[in-house]
C-alpha positions as CSV (number, residue, x, y, z in Angstrom):
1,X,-0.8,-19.0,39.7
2,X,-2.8,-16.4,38.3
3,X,-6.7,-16.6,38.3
4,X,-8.6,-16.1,35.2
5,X,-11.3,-13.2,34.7
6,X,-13.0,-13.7,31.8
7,X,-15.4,-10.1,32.6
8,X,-11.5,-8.0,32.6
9,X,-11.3,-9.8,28.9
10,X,-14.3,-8.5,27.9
11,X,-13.9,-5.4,28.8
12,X,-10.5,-4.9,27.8
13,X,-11.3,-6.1,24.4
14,X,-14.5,-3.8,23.7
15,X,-11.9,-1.0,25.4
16,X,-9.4,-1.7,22.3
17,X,-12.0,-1.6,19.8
18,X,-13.6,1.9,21.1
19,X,-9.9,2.6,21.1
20,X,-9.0,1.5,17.5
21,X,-12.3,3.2,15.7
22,X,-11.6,7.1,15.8
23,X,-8.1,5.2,13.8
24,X,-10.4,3.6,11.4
25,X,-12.4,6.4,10.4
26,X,-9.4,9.0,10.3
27,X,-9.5,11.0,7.3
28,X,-6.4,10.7,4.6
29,X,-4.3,13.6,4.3
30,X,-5.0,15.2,0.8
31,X,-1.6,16.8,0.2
32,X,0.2,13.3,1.3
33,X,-1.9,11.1,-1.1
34,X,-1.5,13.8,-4.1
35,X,2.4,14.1,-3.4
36,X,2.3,10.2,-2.9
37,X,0.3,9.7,-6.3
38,X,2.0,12.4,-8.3
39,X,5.5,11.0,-7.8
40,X,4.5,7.5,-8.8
41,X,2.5,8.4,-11.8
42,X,5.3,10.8,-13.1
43,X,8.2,8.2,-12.2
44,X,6.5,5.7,-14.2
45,X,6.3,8.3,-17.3
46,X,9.9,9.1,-17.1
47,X,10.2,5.3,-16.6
48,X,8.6,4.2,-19.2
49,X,9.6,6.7,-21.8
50,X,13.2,6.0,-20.7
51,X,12.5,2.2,-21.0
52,X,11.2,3.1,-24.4
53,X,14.7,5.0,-26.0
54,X,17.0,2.6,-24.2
55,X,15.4,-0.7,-25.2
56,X,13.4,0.5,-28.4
57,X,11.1,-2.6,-27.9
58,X,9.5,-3.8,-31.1
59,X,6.0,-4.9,-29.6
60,X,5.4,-1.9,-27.4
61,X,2.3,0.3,-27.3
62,X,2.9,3.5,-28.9
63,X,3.5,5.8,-26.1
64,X,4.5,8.7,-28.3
65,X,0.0,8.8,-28.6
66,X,0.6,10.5,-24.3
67,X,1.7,13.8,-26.6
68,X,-2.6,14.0,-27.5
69,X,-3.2,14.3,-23.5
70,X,0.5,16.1,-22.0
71,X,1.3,19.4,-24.2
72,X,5.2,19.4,-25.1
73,X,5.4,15.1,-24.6
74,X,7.7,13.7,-27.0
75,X,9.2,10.0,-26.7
76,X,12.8,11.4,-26.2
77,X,14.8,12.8,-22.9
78,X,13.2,15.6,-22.8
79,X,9.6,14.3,-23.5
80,X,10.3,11.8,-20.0
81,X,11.0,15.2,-17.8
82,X,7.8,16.8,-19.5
83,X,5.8,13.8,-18.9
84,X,7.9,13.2,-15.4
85,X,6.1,16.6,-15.1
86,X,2.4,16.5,-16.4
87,X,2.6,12.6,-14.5
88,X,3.2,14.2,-11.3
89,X,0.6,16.9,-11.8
90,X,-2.2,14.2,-12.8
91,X,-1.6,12.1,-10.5
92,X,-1.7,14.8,-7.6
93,X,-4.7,15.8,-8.7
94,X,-5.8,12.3,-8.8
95,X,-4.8,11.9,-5.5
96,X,-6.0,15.2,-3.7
97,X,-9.5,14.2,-5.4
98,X,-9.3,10.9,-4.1
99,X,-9.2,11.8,-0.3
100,X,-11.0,14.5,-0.7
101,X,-13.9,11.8,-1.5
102,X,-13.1,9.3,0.6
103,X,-12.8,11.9,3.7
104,X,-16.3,13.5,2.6
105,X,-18.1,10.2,2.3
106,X,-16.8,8.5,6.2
107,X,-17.7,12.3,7.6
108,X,-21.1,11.8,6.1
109,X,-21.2,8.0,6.3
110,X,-20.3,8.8,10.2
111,X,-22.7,12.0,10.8
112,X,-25.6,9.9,9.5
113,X,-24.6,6.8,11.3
114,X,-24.3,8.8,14.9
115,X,-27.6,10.7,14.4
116,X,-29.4,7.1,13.7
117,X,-27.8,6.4,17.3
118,X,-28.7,9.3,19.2
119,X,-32.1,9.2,18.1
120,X,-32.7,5.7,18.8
121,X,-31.7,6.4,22.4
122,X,-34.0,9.8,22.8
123,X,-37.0,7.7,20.5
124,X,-39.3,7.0,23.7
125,X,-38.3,10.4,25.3
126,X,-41.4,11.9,25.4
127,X,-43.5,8.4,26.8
128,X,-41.4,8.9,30.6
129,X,-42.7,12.4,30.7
């Protein structure tokens, strides 16, 4: 029978958790997200403008109001490459922005939250001299 050791738990679980925080603060890759981003956001375009000229729904918003934002969108096949297009190139954007944020703010968030830290530790530095 095994004996329990309720100190090897402890330590094993704040060992994880030192483990498993460099993971939580990784930053996002920017090209990924934009790739990621852009190909949903133009495949819904093309989806949508294909939905559009197959179904012809009665009800629908009027799409054809994209050709104000994407130069050369049309509701027709060729207007769902061109927005398949300007979809993908939004939404890249999009994305690169995005994690180009979201890695800025943790690297600050971080920086400011480890320089709290390290000075707390050195605060009664000079009182032992």
């Amino acid at each position: 029978m095994r004996a329990h050791r309720p100190s090897s738990t402890a330590s094993d679980s704040s060992r994880q958790r030192a483990s498993a925080l460099p993971h939580a603060f990784a930053p996002l890759h920017k090209l990924a997200l934009g790739v990621a981003v852009g190909t949903v956001v133009g495949l819904t375009f093309f989806a949508m403008t294909a939905f559009h000229l197959m179904l012809r729904p009665a009800n629908a918003p009027p799409i054809q109001l994209l050709s104000q934002y994407f130069y050369g969108y049309e509701v027709s096949w060729w207007g769902a490459v061109v927005g398949l297009f300007w979809g993908f190139f939004t939404g890249f954007v999009a994305g690169w922005f995005v994690a180009f944020v979201r890695n800025l703010v943790t690297a600050v968030t971080v920086f400011i939250f480890k320089t709290r830290g390290e000075l707390a530790q050195t605060k009664d530095f000079l009182d032992h001299i």
